[in-house]
C-alpha atoms as an extended CHARMM CRD file, in Angstrom:
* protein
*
       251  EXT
         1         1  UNK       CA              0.0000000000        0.0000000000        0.0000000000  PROA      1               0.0000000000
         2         2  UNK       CA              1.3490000000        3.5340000000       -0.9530000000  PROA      2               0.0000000000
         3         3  UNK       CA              1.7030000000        5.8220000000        2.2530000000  PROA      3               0.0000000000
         4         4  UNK       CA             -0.6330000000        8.4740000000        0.2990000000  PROA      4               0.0000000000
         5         5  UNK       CA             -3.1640000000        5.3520000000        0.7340000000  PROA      5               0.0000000000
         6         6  UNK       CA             -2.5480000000        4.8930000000        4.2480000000  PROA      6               0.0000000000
         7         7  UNK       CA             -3.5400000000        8.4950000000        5.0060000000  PROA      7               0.0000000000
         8         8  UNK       CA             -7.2780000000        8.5000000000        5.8570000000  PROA      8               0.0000000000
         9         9  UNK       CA             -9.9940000000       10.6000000000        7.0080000000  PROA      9               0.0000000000
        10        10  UNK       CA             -8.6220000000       10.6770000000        9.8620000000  PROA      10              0.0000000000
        11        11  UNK       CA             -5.7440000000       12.7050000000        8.3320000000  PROA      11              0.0000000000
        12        12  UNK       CA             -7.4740000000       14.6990000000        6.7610000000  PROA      12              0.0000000000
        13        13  UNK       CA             -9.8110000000       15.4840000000       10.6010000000  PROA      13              0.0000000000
        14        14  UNK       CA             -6.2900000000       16.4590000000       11.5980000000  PROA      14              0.0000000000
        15        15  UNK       CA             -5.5760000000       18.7850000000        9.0690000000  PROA      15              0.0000000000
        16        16  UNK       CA             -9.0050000000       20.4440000000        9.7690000000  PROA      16              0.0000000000
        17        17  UNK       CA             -7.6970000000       20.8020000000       13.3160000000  PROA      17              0.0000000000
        18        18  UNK       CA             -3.8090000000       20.8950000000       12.9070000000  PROA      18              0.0000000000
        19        19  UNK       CA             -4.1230000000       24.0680000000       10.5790000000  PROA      19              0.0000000000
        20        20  UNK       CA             -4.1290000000       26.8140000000       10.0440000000  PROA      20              0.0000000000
        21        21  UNK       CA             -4.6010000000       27.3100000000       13.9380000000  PROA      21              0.0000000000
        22        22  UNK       CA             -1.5570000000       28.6120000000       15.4350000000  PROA      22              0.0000000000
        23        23  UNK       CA              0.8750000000       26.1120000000       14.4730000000  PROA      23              0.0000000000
        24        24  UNK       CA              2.1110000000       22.9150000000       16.2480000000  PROA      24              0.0000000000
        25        25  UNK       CA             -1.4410000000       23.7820000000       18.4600000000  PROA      25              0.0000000000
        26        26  UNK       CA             -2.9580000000       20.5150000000       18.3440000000  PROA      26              0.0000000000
        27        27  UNK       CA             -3.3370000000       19.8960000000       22.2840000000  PROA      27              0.0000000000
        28        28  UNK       CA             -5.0030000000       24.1170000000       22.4140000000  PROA      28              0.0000000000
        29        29  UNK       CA             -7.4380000000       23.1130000000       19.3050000000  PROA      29              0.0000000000
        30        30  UNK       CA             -8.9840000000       20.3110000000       21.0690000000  PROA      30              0.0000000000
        31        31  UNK       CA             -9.4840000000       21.6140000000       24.4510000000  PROA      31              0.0000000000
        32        32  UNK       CA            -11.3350000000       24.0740000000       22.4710000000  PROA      32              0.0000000000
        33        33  UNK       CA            -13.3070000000       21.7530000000       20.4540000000  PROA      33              0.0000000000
        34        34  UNK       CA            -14.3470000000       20.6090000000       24.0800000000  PROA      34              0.0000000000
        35        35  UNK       CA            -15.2040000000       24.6630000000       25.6820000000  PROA      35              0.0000000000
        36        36  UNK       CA            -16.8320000000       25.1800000000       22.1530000000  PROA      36              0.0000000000
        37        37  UNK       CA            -18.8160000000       21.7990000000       21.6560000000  PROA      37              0.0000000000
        38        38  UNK       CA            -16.9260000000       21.5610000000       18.3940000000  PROA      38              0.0000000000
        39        39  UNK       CA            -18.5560000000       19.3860000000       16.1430000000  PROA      39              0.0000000000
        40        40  UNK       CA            -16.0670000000       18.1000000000       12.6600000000  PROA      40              0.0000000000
        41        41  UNK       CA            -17.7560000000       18.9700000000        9.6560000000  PROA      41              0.0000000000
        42        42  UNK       CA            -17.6220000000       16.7040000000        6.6170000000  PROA      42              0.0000000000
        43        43  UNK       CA            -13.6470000000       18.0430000000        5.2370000000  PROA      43              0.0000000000
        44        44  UNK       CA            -15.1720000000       17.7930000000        2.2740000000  PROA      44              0.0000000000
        45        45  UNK       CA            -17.5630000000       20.1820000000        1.5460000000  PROA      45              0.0000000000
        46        46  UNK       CA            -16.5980000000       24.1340000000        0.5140000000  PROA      46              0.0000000000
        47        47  UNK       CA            -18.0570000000       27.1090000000        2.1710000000  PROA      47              0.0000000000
        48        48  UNK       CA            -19.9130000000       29.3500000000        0.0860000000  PROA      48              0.0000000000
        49        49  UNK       CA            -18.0920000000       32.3970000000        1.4280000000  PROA      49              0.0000000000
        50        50  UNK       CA            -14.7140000000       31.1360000000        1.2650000000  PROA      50              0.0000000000
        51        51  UNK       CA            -12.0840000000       32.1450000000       -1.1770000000  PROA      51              0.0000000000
        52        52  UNK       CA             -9.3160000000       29.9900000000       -2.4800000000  PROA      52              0.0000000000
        53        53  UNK       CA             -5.7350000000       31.1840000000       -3.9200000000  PROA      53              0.0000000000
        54        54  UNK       CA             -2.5080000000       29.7670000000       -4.6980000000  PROA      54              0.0000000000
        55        55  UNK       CA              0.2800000000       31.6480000000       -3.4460000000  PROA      55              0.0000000000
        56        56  UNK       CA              3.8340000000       31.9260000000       -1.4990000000  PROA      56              0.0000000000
        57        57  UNK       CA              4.1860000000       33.8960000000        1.9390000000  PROA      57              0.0000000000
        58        58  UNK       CA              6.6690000000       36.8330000000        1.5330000000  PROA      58              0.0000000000
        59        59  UNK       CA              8.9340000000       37.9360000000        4.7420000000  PROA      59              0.0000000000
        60        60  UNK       CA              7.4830000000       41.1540000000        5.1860000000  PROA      60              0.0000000000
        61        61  UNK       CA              4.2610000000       42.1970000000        7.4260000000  PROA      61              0.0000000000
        62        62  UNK       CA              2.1160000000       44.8800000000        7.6940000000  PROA      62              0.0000000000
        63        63  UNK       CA              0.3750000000       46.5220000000       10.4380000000  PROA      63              0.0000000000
        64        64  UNK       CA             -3.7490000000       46.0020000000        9.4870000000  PROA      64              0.0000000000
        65        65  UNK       CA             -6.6130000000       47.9450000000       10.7090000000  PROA      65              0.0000000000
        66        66  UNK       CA             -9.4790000000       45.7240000000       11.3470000000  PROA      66              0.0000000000
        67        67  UNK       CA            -13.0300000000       46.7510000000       13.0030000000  PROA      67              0.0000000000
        68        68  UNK       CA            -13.6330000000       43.2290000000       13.7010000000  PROA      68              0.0000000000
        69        69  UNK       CA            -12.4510000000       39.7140000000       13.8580000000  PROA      69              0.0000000000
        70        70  UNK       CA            -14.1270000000       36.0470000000       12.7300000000  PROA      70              0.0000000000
        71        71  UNK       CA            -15.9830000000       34.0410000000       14.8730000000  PROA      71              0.0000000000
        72        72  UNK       CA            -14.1690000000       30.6590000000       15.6910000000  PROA      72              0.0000000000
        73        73  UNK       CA            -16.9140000000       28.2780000000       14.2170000000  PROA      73              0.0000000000
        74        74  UNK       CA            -18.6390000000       30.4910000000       11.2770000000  PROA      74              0.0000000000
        75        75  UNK       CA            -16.0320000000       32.5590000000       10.4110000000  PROA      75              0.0000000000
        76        76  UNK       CA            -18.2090000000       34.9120000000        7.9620000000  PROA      76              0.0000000000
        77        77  UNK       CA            -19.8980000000       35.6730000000       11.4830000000  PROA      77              0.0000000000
        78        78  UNK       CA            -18.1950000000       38.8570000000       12.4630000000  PROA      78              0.0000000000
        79        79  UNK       CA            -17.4900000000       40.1620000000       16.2600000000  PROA      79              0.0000000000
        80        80  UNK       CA            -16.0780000000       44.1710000000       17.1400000000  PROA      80              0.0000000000
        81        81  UNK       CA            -12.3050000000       43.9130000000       17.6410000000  PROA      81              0.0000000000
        82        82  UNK       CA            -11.8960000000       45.7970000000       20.8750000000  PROA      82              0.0000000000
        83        83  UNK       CA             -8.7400000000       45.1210000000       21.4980000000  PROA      83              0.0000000000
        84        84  UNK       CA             -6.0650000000       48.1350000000       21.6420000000  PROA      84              0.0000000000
        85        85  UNK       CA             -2.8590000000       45.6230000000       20.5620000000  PROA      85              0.0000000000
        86        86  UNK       CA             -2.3180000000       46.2270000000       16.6370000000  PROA      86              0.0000000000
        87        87  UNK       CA             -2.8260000000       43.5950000000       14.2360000000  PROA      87              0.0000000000
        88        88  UNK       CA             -0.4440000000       42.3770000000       11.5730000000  PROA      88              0.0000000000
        89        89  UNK       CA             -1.0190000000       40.6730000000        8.4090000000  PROA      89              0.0000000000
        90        90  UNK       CA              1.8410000000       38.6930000000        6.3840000000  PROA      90              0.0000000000
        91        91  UNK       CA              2.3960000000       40.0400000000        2.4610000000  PROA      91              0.0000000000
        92        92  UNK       CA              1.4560000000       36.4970000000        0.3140000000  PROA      92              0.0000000000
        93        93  UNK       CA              2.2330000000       36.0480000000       -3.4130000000  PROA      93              0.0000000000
        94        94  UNK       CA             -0.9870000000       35.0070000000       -5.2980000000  PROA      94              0.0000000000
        95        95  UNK       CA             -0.5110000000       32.7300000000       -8.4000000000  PROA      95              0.0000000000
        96        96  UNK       CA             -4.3350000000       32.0490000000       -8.8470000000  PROA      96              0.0000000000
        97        97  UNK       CA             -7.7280000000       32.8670000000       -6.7920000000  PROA      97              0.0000000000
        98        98  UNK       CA            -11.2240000000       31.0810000000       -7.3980000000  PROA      98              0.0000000000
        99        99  UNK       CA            -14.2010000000       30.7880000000       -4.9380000000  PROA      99              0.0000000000
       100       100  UNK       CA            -16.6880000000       33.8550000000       -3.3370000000  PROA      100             0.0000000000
       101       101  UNK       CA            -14.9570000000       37.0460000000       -4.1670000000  PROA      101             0.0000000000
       102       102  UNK       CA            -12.2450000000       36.0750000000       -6.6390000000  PROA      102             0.0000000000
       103       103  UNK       CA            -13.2730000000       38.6190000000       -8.7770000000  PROA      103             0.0000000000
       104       104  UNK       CA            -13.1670000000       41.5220000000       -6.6800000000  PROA      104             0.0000000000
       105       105  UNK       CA             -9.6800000000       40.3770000000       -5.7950000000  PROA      105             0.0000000000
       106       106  UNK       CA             -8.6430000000       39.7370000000       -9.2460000000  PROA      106             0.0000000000
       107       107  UNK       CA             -9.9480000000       43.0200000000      -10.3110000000  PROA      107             0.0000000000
       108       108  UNK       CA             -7.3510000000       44.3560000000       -8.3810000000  PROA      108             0.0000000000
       109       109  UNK       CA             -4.3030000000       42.3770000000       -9.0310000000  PROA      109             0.0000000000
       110       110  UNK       CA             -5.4280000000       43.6270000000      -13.1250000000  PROA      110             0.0000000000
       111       111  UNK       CA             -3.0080000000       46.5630000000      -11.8380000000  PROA      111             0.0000000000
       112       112  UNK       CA             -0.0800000000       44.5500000000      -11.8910000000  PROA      112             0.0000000000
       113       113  UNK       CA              0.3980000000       43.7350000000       -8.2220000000  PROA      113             0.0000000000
       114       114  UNK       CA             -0.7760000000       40.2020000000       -7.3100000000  PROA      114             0.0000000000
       115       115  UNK       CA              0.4920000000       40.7320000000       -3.6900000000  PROA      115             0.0000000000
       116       116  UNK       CA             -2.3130000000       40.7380000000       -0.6970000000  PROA      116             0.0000000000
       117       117  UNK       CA             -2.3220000000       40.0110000000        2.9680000000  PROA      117             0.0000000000
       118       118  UNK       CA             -2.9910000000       37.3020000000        5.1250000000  PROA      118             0.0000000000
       119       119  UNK       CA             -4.4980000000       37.5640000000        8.8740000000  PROA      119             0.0000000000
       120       120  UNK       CA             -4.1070000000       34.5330000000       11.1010000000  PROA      120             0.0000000000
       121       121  UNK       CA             -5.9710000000       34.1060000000       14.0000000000  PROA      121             0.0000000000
       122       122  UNK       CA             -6.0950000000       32.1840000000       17.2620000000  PROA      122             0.0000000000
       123       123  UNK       CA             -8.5380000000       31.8510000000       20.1220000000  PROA      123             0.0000000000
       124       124  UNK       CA             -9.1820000000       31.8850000000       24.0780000000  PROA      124             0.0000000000
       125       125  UNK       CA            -10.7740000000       29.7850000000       26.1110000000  PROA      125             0.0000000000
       126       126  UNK       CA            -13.8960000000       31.5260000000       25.6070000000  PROA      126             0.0000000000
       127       127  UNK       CA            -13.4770000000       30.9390000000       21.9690000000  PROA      127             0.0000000000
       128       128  UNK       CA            -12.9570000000       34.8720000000       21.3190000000  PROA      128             0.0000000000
       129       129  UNK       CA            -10.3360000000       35.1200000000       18.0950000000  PROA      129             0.0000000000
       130       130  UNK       CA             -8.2270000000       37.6480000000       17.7360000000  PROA      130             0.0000000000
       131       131  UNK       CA             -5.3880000000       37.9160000000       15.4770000000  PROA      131             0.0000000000
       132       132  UNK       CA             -2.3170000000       36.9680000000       15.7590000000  PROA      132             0.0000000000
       133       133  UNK       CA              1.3850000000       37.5090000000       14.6370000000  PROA      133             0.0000000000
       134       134  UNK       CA              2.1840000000       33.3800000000       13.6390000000  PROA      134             0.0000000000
       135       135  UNK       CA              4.2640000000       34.2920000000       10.1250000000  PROA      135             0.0000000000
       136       136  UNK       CA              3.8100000000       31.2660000000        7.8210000000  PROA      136             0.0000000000
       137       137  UNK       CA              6.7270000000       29.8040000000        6.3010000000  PROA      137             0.0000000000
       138       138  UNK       CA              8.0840000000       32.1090000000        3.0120000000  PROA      138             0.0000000000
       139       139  UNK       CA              9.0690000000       31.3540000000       -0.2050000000  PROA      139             0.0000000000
       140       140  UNK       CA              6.5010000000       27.9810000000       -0.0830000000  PROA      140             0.0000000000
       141       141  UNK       CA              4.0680000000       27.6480000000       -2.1480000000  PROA      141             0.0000000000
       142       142  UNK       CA              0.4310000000       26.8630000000       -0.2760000000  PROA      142             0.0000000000
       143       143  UNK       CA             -3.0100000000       26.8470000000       -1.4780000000  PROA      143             0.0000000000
       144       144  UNK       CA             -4.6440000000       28.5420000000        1.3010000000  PROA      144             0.0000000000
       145       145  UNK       CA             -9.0920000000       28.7290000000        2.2650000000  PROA      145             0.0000000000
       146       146  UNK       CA             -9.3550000000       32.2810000000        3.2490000000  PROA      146             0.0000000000
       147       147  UNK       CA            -12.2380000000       35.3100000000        3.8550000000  PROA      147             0.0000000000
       148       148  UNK       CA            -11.7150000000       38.2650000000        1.5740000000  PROA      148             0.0000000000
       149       149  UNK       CA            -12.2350000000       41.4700000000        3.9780000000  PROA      149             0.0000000000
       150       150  UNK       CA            -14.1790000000       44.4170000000        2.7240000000  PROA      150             0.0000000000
       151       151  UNK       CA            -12.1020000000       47.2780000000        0.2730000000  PROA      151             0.0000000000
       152       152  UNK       CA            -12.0660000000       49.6460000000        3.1170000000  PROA      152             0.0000000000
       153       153  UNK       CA            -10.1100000000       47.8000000000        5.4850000000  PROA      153             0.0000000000
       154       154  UNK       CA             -7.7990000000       46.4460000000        2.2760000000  PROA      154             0.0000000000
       155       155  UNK       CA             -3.7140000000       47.3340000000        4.2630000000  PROA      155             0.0000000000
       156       156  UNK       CA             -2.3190000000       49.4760000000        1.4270000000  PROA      156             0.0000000000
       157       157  UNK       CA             -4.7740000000       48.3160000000       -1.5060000000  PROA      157             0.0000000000
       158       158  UNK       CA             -3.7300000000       44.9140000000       -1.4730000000  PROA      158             0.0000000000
       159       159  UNK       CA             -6.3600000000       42.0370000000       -1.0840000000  PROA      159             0.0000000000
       160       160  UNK       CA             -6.6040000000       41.3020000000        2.7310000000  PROA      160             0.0000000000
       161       161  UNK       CA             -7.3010000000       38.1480000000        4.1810000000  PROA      161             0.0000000000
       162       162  UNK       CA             -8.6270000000       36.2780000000        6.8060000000  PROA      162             0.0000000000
       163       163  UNK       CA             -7.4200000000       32.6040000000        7.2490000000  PROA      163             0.0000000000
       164       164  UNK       CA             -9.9270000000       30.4580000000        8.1030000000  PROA      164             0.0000000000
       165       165  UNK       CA             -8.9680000000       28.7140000000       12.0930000000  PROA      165             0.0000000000
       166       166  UNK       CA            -10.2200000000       25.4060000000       11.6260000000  PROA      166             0.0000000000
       167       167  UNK       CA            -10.2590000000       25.3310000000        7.6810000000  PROA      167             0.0000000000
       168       168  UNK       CA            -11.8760000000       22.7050000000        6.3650000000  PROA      168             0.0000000000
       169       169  UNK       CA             -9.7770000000       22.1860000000        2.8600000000  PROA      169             0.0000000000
       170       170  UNK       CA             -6.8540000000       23.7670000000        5.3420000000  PROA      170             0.0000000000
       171       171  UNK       CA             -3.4500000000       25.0600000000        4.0320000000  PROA      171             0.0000000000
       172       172  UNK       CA             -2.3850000000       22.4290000000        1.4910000000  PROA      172             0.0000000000
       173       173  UNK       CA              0.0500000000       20.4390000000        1.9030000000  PROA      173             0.0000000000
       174       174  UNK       CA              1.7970000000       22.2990000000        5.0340000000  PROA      174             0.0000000000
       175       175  UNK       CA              0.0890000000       20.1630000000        7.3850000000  PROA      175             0.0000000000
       176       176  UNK       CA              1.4770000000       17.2370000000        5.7410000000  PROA      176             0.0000000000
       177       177  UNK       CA              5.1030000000       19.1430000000        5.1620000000  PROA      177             0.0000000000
       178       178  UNK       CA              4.8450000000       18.9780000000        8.9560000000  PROA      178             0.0000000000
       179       179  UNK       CA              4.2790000000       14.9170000000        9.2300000000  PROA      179             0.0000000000
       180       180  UNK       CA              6.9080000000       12.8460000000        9.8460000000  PROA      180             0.0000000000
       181       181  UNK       CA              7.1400000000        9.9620000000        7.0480000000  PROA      181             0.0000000000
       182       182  UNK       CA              4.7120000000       11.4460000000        4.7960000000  PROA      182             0.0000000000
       183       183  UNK       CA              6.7800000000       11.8280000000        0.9550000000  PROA      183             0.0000000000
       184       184  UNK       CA              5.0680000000       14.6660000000       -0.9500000000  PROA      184             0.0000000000
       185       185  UNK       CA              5.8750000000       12.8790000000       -3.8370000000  PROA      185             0.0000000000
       186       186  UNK       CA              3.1110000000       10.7060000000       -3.3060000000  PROA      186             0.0000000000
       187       187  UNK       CA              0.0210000000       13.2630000000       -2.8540000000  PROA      187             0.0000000000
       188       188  UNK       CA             -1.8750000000       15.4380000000       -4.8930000000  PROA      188             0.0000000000
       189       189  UNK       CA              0.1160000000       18.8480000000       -6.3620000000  PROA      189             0.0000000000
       190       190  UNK       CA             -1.0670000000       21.9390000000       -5.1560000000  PROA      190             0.0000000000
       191       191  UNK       CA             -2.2330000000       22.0750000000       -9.0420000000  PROA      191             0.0000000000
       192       192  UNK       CA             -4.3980000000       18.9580000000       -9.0720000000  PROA      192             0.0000000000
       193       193  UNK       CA             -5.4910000000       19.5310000000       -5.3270000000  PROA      193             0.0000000000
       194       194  UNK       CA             -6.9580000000       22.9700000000       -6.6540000000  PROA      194             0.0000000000
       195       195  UNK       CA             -8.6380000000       21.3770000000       -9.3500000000  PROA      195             0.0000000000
       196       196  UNK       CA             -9.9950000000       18.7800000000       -7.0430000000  PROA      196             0.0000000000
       197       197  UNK       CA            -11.5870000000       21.6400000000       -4.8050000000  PROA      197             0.0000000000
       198       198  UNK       CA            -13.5900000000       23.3930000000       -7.7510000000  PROA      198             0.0000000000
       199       199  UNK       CA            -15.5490000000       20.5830000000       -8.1400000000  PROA      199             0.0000000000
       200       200  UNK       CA            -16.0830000000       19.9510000000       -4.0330000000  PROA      200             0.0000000000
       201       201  UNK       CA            -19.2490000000       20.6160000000       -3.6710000000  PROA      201             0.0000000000
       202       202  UNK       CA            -20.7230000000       23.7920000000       -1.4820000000  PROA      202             0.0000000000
       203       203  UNK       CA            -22.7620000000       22.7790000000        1.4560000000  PROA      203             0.0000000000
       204       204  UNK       CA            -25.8120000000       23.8310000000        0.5520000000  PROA      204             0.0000000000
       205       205  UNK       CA            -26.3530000000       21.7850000000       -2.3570000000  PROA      205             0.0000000000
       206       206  UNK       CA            -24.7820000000       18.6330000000       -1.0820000000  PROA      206             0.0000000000
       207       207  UNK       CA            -27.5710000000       18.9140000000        1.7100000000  PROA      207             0.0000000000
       208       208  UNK       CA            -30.1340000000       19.3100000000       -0.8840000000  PROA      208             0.0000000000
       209       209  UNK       CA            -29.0410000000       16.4260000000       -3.0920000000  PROA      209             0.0000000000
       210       210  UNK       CA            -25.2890000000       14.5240000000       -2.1220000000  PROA      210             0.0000000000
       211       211  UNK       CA            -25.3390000000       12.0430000000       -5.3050000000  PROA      211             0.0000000000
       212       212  UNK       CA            -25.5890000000       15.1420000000       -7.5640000000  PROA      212             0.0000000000
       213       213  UNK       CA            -22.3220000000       16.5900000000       -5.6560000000  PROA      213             0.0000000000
       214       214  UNK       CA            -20.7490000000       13.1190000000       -5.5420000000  PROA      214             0.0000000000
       215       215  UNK       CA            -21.4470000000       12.8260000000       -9.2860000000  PROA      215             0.0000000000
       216       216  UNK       CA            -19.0580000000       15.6090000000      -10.2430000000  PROA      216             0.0000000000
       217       217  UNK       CA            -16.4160000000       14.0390000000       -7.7390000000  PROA      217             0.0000000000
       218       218  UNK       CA            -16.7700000000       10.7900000000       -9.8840000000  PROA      218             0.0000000000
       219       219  UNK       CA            -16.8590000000       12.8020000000      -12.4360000000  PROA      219             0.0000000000
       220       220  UNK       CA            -13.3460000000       14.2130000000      -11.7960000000  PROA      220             0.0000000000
       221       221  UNK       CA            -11.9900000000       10.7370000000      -10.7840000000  PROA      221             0.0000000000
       222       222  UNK       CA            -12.7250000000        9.4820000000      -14.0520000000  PROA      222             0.0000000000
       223       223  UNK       CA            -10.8860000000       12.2070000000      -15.8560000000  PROA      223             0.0000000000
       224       224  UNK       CA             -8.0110000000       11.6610000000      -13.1980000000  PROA      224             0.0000000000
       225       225  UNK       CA             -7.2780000000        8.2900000000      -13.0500000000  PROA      225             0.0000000000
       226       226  UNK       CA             -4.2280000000        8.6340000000      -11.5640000000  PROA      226             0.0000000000
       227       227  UNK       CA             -4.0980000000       11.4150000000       -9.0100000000  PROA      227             0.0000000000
       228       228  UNK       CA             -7.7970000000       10.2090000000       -8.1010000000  PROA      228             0.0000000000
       229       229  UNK       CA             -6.0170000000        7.3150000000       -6.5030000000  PROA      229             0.0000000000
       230       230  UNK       CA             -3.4860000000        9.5120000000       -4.4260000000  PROA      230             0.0000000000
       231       231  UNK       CA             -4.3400000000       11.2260000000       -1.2330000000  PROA      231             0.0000000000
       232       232  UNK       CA             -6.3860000000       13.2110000000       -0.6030000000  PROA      232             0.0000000000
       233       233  UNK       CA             -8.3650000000       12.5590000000       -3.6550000000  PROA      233             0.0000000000
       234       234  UNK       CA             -8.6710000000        8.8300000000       -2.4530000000  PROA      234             0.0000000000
       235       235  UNK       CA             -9.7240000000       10.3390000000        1.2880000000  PROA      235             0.0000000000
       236       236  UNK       CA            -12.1910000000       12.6230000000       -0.4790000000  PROA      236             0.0000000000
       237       237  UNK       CA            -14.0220000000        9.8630000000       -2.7480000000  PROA      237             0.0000000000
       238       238  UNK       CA            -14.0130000000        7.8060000000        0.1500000000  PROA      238             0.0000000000
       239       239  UNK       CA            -15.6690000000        9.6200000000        2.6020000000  PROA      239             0.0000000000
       240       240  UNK       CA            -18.0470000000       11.5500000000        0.2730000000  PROA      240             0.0000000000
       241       241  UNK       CA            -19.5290000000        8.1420000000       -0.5470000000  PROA      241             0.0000000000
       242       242  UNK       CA            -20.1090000000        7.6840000000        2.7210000000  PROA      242             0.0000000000
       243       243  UNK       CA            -22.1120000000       10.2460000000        3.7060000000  PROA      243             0.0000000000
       244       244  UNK       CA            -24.3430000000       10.1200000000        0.5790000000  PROA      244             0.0000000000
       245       245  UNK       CA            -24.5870000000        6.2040000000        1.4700000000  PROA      245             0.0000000000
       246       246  UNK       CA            -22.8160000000        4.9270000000       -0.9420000000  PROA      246             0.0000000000
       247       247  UNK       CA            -20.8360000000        2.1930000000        0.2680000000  PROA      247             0.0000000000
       248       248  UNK       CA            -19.0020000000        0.7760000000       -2.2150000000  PROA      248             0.0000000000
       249       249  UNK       CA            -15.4140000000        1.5330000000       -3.5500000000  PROA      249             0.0000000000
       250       250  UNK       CA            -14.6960000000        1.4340000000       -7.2260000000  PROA      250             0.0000000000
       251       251  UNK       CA            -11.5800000000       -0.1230000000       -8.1980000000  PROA      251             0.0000000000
């Protein structure tokens, strides 16, 4: 068996929860998945508010201005930030953007400048979020699930985002850069992950009708042979079929 193969859903559970929380948190995410009643979401399904890019982090940081932060579990939920610490945001390198708001961002990288900013956040035992300065690592590519803030509060012009806490696609693949054993080799490029994504479907609709949304997964499998058998394309068909009841594995 292929270690890509061995990686399950309960990988993928961890990713949700290793990343992109503070880093290295894993003990602090699940004592607040207890204080917070956390339920884990299918990994599986896209938010209809997120955004999705492709990019690199960049060294330098800039001080943000943010009226608010996002709420731990429904991040497009919004709370006042009160707080009188300033808030940071690392400059990111975007290669590509798809999902709610691409446009609006890509409307302003038409200027020439596909640079934005990234906000991480992390939480208290109350579950309040507020931002935080944990720089991700530069000059590594990522395809990141992030919240596009409003054009007012934009640091400099540039695109400003909010990374989701507990991400359900998560950073890809720096939680698996950061497991021991695991050979990148043998997973999904950040290419054929993205591509894998856009056809994910949005919650909404797989709650309406799942085999319709697990029809374009199969869909994609079939023109992937190949990568559809590599993680986490394997972990997604898998556990898609199982919550739309469909038991069986094609081989």
């Amino acid at each position: 068996m292929r270690r890509s193969e061995a990686l399950t859903w309960a990988g993928a559970l961890a990713v949700a929860l290793a990343t992109p929380v503070v880093f290295g948190a894993q003990r602090h995410v699940l004592a607040t998945a207890d204080l917070c009643s956390l339920v884990i979401p299918n990994p599986y399904l896209r938010s209809e508010h997120e955004t999705y890019f492709i990019g690199s982090a960049r060294p330098d940081t800039v001080q943000v201005r943010i009226p608010d932060v996002p709420a731990l579990l429904k991040p497009w939920v919004r709370y006042p930030y009160r707080d009188s610490t300033p808030a940071f945001g690392q400059v990111v390198h975007v290669q590509s953007v798809y999902g709610a708001d691409a446009d609006r961002v890509l409307a302003r990288f038409g200027t020439g400048d596909s640079s934005g900013v990234v906000i991480q956040y992390a939480n208290n035992s109350m579950c309040q979020t507020f931002p935080v300065r944990a720089w991700l690592e530069t000059g590594v590519i990522n395809h990141y699930a992030v919240f596009v803030r409003p054009d007012s509060e934009w640091a400099a012009g540039r695109p400003t985002f909010d990374i989701e806490m507990l991400s359900r696609l998560a950073v890809y693949p720096a939680y698996l850069r950061r497991t021991p054993g695991v050979n990148l080799d043998t997973t999904l490029t950040i290419d054929e992950y993205a591509s894998l994504v856009k056809v994910l479907p949005v919650e909404p609709d797989w709650l309406q009708d799942c085999r319709k949304g697990l029809a374009r997964i199969e869909t994609w499998a079939g023109m992937h042979e190949r990568t559809s058998e590599t993680y986490p394309a394997n972990d997604a068909l898998r556990v898609m079929r199982w919550h739309c009841g469909v038991l069986r594995e094609k081989h």
